[in-house]
N, C-alpha and C positions, 0 to 999 in steps of 0.2 A: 408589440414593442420590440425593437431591433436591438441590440449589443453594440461595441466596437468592435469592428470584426465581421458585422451582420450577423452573428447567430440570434436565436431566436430566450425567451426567455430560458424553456426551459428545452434547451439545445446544449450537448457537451463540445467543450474546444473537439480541434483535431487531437486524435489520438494513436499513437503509434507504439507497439514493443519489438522491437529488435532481439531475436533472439540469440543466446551464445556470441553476444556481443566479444566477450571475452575470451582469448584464449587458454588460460590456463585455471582456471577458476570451473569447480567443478557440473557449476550450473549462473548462466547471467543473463539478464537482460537490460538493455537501454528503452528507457519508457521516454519516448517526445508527449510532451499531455503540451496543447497549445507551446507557449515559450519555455515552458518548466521541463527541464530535463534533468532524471535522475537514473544514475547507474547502481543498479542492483547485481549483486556477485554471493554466492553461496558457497563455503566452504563445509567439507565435510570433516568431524572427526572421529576417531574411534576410542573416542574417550568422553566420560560425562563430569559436569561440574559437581564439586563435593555432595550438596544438597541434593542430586537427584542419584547418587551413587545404590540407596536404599531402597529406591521406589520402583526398581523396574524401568522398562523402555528408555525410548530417548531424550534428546532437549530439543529445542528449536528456539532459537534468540537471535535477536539483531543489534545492528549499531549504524546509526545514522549521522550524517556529518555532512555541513555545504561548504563549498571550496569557496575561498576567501574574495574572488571576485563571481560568484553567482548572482550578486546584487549589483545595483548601480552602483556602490561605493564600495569598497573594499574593508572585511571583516577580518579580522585578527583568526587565527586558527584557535579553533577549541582547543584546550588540555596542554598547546604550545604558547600561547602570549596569553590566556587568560583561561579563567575555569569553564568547564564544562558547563551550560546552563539548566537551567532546569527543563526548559522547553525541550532540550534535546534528549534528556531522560526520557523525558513523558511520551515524544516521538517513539522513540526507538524501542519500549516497553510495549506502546501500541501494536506496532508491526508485528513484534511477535508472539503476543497474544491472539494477533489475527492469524498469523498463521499457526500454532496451535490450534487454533480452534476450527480447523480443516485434516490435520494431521491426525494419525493413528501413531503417535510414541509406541507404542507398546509394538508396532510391527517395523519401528523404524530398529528398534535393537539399539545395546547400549552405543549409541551416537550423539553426537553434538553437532548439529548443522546450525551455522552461522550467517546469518545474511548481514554483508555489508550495503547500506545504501547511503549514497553520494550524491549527492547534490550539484548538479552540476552548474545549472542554473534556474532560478527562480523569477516564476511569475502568477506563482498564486498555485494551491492546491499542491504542495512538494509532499504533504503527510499520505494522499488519497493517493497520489503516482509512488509515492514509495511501495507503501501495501499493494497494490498491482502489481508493482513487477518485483516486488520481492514472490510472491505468489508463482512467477513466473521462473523466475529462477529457482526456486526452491523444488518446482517440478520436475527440472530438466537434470537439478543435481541428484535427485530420484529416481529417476529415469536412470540415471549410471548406476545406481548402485542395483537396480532389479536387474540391467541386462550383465552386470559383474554377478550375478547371481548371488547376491550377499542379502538381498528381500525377497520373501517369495512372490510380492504383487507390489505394486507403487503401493507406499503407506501416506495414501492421500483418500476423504471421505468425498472431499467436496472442495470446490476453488472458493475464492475469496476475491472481493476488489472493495473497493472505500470512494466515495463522491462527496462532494459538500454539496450544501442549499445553504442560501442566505434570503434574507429580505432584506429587500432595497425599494422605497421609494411605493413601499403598500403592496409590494410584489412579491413573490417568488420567485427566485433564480434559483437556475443549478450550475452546478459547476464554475465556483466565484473563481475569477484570477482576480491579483494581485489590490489594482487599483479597485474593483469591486467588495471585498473583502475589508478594504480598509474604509468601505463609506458604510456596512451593511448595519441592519440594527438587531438584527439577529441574523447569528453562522452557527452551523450547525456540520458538522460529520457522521455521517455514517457507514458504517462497516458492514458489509452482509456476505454470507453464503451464495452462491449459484440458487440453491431451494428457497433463496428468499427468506432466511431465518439471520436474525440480526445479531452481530456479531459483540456490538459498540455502538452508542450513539451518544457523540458530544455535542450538547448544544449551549448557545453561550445569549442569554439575552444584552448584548453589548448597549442597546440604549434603554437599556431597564428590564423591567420583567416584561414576558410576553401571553397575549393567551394559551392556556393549553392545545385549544383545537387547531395553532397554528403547527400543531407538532404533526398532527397525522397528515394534512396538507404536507408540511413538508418532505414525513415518509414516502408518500404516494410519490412527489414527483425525485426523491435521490432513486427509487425502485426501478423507474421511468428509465435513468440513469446507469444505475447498477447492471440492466441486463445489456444495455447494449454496449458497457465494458467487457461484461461479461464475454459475450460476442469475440470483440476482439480479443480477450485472452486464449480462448479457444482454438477460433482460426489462427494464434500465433504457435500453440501448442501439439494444435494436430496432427502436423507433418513428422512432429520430432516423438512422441510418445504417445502410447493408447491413453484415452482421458476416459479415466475409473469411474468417476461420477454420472 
């Protein structure tokens, strides 16, 4: 069965990370995932938020936000014409749980690294291209501070990338854009490690409940998925930093 587009079911869009997209920003990347384009920018600091002041090592947190025309119709700006939503919480809480859960704190030293991702435009999958290239940029703002000699080694375990599955139509899909996503009867995300140890996984029976064994079907083919992101973060990393993992 073919896609729009011709891919195949469980085939991912084109996928692209532009690395140090940014000039001033201590680590960035531009991830093209099919039409979805999101800017991820890493800020360092040398300071920790109150609550981590006692615990030792560092933070790693993000903040996510799509520019008022990344859709067909134009949206009001978060936090300027209307509140912050909830969906954009639960986004940006994700990402940096993900990337936690690849870092070493404790060797990042009292710091606060920030990822900004932006949205530039949406077409389905902006949660899964966020966590990718914030991953990415979060490396390279890393990468500065080991060859500033302020880390003794990159404080990274292992990379991270995120893909969705949906079911559509008795199938499995990977990698839903937009229009796919909004017909599926179950969507699902997943978040994983390089090792293949699972990070996150959100699944949503949107037209009821689902069977269970439709879950490991689904793991198997986001894993399918996961490494040939993986791939491409890699080859996008490799030129610029030794990869620890």
């Amino acid at each position: 069965m073919r896609r729009a587009g011709g891919r195949g079911t469980d085939e991912l869009r084109d996928i692209a990370i532009t690395p140090a997209y940014l000039d001033f920003a201590e680590g960035s990347a531009l991830v093209t995932w099919g039409r979805t384009r999101v800017l991820c920018a890493a800020t360092v600091l040398e300071k920790l938020p109150p609550f981590r002041q006692e615990l030792g090592g560092g933070w790693i947190t993000a903040e996510y936000s799509m520019l008022p025309r990344a859709t067909g119709t134009r949206q009001g700006r978060e936090g300027l014409t209307r509140k912050i939503q909830g969906r954009t919480y639960e986004i940006q809480r994700l990402i940096g749980r993900s990337l936690r859960a690849v870092a070493d704190l404790k060797a990042l030293g009292e710091r606060t690294v920030i990822l900004d991702c932006d949205v530039l435009q949406a077409e389905g999958g902006t949660r899964t291209a966020a966590i990718t290239g914030a991953f990415a940029a979060l490396a390279l703002a890393l990468e500065q501070l080991r060859r500033r000699e302020l880390v003794s080694s990159l404080p990274l375990n292992d990379r991270v990338a995120a893909v969705s599955v949906g079911l559509l139509a008795g199938r499995l899909w990977l990698d839903l854009d937009y229009e796919e996503d909004s017909q599926a009867l179950v969507d699902a995300n997943f978040v994983a490690t390089g090792r293949g140890d699972l990070v996150e996984v959100q699944a949503t029976g949107e037209g009821g409940p689902f069977p269970v064994a439709h879950l490991s079907s689904m793991l198997e083919l986001a894993q399918k998925g996961l490494k040939e992101i993986g791939r491409i973060q890699e080859e996008t990393l490799a030129p610029w930093l030794p990869l620890p993992w």
